[in-house]
N, C-alpha and C positions, 0 to 999 in steps of 0.2 A: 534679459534674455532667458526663456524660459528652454528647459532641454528635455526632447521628447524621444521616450526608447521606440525602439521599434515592435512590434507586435508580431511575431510568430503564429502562423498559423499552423495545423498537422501536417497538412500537405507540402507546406516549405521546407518545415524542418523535414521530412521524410528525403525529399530532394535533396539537402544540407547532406543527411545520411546519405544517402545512394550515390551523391557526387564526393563523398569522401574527406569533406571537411572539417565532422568533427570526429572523426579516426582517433584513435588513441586516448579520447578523454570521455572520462564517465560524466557524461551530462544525462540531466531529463528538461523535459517541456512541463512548466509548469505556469497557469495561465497566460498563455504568449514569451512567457520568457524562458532562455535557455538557464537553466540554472545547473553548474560546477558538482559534483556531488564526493565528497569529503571522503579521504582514504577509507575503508573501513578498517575497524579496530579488533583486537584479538577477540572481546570478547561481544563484541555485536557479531561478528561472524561464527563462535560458538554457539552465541542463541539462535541464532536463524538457521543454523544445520540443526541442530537440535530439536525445536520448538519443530521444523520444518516435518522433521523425521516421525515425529509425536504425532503429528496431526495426519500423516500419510499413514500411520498404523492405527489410527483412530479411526479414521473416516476410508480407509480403504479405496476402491473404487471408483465408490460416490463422487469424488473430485478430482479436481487436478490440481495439487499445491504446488504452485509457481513461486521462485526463485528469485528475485532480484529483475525481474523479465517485464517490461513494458504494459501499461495498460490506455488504451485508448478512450476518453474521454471528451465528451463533445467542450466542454470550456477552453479549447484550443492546451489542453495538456496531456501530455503522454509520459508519465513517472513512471519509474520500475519500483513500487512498494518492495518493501521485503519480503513479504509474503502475498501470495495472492491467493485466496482460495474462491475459483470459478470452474463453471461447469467443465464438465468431461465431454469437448466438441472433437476430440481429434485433428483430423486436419483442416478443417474449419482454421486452424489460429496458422495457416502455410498462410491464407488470406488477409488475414488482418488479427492486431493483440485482439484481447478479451475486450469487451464493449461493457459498459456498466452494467446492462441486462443479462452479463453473463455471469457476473460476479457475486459469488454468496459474502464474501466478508476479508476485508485488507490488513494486517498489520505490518506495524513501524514498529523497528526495533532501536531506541533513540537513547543518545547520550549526547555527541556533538551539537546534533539536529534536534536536541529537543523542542527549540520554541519552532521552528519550520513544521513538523511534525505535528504540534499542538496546533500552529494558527496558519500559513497559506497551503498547506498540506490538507488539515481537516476540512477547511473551506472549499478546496477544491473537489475533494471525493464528495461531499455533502450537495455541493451545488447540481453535482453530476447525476445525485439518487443514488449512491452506496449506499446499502440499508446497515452495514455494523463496517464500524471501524473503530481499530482497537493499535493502542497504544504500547509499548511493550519501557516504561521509564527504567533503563537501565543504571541510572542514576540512586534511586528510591525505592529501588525493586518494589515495583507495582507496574499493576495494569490498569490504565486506563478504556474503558469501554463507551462508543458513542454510539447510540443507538436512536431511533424516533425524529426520522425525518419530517421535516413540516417544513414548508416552504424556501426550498435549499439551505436548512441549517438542522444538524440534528439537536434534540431535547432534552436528550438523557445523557446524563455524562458520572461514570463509576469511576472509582479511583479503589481498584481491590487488593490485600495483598497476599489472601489465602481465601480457602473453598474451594468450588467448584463452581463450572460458567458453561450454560450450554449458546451455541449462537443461535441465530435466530431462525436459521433456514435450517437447525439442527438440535431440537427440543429434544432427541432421545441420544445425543450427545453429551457425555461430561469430559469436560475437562478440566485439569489440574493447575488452576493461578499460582501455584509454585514453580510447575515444570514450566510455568513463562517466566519466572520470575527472579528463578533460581537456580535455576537448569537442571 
């Protein structure tokens, strides 16, 4: 006897949400499955205030750097990356998370989650068309950068642990691979 999970779709789990079922536990959607999301730790949540803060005085305006906060993906998943950096729609997101076409570029800030982060995590954003996704290995202090989408899988993959790195929807941007790295 073989055992078959069940497949989630957005609109279920949104229901699950609005009927108050998974109240109180940090879950996300990640392809059809609810997946549990692990306490955060002192200093995963140092870097992501941090790094958070860095990129809201770099980029001012221009974006909206989102928090731990949901993003909607057509492969039936809805994760709260650690960071989200996607356009500045205002109330546009009372209607629904940020959609892939809204998103200039995601990172994961990973010690527990490393390999989720590395492999049903990047698979997921890739599948979706995130054009940069960026790993934050608190482990190894480095940054990981996945860039050059080609047929839901990206091509390019950095493993940096100093310089500077501009994204890709932001070529007159520098940024500091230590201030990810190192805080």
């Amino acid at each position: 006897m073989t055992a078959t999970t069940y497949k989630w779709t957005v609109e279920r789990y949104h229901q699950a949400i609005d009927a108050g079922i998974l109240d109180d536990q940090p879950v996300e959607l990640l392809q059809g499955d609810i997946v549990v999301m692990p306490p955060e730790g002192e200093s995963h949540a140092y870097y992501n205030t941090e790094v958070g803060d860095y990129l809201r005085d770099l980029l001012g305006n221009r974006v909206k750097v989102r928090d731990a906060k949901p993003i909607t993906l057509p492969n039936a998943s809805e994760p709260a990356p650690d960071l989200a950096i996607v356009k500045s729609l205002g109330r546009i997101y009372l209607d629904h998370h940020p959609y892939p076409e809204d998103i200039f570029w995601l990172i994961e800030f990973s010690q527990t989650t490393l390999d989720k982060d590395l492999g049903q995590k990047k698979m997921a954003y890739a599948e979706a068309g995130i054009p940069e996704y960026w790993v934050v290995n608190l482990r190894q202090s480095q940054l990981i950068v996945y860039r050059d989408l080609v047929q839901g899988g990206y091509t390019t993959e950095w493993v940096l642990t100093a310089g500077m790195i501009s994204p890709l929807a932001f070529a007159d941007i520098q940024i500091e691979i230590e201030r990810l790295v190192n805080g």
